[in-house]
N, C-alpha and C positions, 0 to 999 in steps of 0.2 A: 265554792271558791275558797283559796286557803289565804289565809288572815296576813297581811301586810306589817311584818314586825318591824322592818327597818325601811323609814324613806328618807333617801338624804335628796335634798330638792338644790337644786343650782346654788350650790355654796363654790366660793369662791375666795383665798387666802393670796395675798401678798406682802413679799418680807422687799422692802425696799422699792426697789424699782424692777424686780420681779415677780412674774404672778406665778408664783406653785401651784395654784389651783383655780382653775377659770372657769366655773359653771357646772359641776361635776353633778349629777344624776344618777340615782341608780334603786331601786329598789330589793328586798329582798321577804319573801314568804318564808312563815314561820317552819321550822326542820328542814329549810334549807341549807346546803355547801355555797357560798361563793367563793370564788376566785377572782381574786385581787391580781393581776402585772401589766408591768408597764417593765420600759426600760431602765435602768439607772437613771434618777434624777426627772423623771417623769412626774412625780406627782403623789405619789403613794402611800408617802412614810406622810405628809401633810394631810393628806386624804384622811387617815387611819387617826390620827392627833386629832383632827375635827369632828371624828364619829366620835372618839370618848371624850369628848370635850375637854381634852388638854390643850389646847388651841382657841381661841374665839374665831370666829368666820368673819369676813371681813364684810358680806354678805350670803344669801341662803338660809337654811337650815337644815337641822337634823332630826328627825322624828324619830323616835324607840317605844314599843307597844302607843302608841299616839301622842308621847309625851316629848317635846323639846328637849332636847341635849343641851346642855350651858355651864358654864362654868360653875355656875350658884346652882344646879341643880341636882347637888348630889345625889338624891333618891334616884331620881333615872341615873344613874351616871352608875349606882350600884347595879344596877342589872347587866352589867357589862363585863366581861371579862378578860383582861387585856394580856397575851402572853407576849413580851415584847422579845424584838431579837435579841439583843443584850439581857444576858441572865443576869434576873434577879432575886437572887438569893442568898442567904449569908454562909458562907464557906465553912466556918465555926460553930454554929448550930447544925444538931442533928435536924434529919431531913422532917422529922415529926414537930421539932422545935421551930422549923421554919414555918410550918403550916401552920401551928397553934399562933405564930405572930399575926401571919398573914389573917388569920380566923382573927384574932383581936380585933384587926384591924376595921372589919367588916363588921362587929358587934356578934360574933361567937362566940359564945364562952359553954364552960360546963360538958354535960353528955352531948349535947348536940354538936359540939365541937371537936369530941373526942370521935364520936359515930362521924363525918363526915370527914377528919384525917385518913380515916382508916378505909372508907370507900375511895377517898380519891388516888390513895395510896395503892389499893389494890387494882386500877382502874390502869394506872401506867407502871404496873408490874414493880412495886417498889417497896412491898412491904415486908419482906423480908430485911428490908437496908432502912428500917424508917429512923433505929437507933441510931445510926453511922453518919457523921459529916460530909456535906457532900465533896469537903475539899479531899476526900478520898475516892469520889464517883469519878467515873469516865466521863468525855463531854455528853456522849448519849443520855446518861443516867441526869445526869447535871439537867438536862432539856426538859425531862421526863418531870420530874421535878417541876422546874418553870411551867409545865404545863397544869401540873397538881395544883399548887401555886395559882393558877386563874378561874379555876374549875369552883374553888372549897368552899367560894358565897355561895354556888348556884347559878350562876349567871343565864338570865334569857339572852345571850349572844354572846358569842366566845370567838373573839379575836384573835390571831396565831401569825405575828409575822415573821418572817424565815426559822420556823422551830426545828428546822430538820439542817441549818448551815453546819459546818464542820463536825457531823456526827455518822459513823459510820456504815454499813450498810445495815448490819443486823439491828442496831438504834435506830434508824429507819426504817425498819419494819416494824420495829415494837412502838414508836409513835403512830404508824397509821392504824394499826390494829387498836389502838387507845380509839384514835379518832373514828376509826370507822364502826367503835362498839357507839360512842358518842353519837354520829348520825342514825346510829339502828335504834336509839333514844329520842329523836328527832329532835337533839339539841341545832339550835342555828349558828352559823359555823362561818369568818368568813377567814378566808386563809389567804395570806400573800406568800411565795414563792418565785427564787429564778428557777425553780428546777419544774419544766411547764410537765414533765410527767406524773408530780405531784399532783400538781392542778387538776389533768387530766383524768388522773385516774379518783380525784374526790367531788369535784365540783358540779353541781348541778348547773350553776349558769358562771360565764364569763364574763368580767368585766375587765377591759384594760385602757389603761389611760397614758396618753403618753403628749408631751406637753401640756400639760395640768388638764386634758379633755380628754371625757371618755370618746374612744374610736370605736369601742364596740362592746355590747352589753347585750348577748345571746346567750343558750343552749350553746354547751360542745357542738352539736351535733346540727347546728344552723351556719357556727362559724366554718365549718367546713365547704360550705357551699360559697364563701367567699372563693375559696381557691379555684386557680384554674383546673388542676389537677387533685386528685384527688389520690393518686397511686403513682406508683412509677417500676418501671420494668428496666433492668439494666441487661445487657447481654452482650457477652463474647464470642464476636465470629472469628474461623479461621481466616479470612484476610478481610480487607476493608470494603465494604459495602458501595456499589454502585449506585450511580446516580436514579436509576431506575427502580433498585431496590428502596432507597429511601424514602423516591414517588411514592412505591406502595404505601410500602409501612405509613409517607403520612395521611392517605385516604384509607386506611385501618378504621374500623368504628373505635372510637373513643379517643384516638389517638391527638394530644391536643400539642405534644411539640416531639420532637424528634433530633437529641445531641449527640454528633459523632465525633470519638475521637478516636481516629487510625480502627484498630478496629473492635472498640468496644460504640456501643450503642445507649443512651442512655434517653428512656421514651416515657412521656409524660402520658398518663390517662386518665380521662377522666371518672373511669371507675377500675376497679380493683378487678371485676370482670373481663375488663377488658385485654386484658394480657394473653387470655385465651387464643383470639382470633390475629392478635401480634405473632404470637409463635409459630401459629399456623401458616400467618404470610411467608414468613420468614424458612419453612421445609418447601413450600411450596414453590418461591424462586431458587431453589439449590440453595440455600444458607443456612442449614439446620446450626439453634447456639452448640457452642461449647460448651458454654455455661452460661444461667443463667439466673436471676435473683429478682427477689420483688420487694417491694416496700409500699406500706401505707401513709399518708399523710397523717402526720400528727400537731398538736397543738405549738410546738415550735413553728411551722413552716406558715402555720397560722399566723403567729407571733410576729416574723420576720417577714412576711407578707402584708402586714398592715403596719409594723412601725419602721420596718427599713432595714439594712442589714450593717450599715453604720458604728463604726463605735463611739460610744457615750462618754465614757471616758480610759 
């Protein structure tokens, strides 16, 4: 069974007469991805402040390798590594200047300081610009960095919240290939993100919390069985589908809802299989598509299925 590095047990924070965080739960096994979302103002950014004990809990706690997370406990608090969304780095020092602070800081010094610049450097493709201020870097470059910056203790858990905001696509590929060289390390990893194909495409379990409670803490691949659907088949007839054809289509195997507009069709299923025997209904009363299109269900629809389609602010 694989070793339980982080247990955060029903902690609970509130700033006034709001509770940010009401009994939050969740565990994580060592080289694993979590995925941290919720919606804006859900709980999150408070959640994430009480794993590294920047926060006291108002109740709960937090366990890391077996040890309480607390304010006074900075030995655990060093095995943490925080990339926060707001870059922190100093624009005026070179990118190497910034790391050897940050190494200060942590009790670095000397060759092992100097050896461990230079892997994390090389780690988010950055060592060729290690001389260069970052107030010359792109935002990409600038993240990349922020990331270097959380890595350069070591840390057994490496926290990342929105590291990929305002950064373009090609920076966005060069942080996940950081992070995904990091999981083929089996570093533990928990990531918050709006962008759920992030999520999707890193994380071994989900967790999302929305009004300071977690709603749901699976496998990708459990949350999906939340949905009614699970695909969807869109299709263009030449004129609008009769009452009788829609009968069929919705005794269709899989077929779990059936939306008409004039004359497109847009048909929910419950498997991605199932669009086979749709098209078929569909030659077989005279309606052969025009056209037509498929999609899979993905971690958004997840998302927006369990906290609502509302806006936050």
């Amino acid at each position: 069974m694989s070793e339980v590095i982080l247990s955060v047990n029903q902690i609970s924070k509130s700033f006034a007469e709001r509770r940010a965080v009401d009994g939050v739960s969740f565990q994580i096994q060592r080289g694993q991805t979590l995925g941290l979302i919720g919606p804006n103002g859900a709980g999150k950014s408070t959640t994430v402040s009480l794993i590294c004990g920047l926060l006291r809990a108002d109740s709960g706690e937090v366990l890391l390798a077996g040890q309480r997370v607390g304010q006074g406990n900075n030995a655990v608090k060093q095995m943490i590594g925080l990339v926060p969304q707001e870059l922190a780095i100093y624009e005026e020092l070179s990118a190497r200047e910034n790391l050897k602070l940050f190494g200060a800081l942590y009790g670095l010094k000397g060759s092992a300081l100097k050896v461990r610049c230079d892997e994390v450097l090389a780690l988010v493709n950055l060592e060729d610009r290690a001389a260069d201020k970052p107030a010359t870097f792109s935002g990409g470059m600038k993240r990349r960095l922020n990331i270097a910056a959380g890595l350069l203790h070591d840390p057994q858990l490496l926290i990342l919240d929105e590291p990929t905001v305002g950064v373009d696509p090609q920076s966005r590929n060069a942080i996940f290939d950081s992070l995904e060289v990091l999981k083929r390390q089996g570093r533990t990893l928990i990531y918050t993100s709006h962008y759920m194909e992030e999520v999707e495409r890193l994380a071994d379990q989900v967790v999302i919390i929305d009004h300071g409670k977690v709603i749901a803490d699976e496998a990708p691949a459990q949350l999906y069985r939340r949905l009614p659907a699970q695909a969807a088949l869109s299709v263009d007839l030449a004129a609008a589908p009769s009452a009788a054809l829609q009968n069929a289509l919705a005794q269709c195997k899989g077929v779990t809802n059936v939306l008409v507009e004039d004359t497109n069709l847009n048909i929910a299923l419950a498997h991605a299989d199932d669009g086979i025997g749709v098209l078929q209904c569909l030659v077989a009363h005279g309606a052969p598509p025009l056209h037509y299109a498929t999609a899979k269900a993905n971690l958004e629809d997840i998302f927006l299925t369990l906290t609502g389609r509302t806006l936050r602010d």
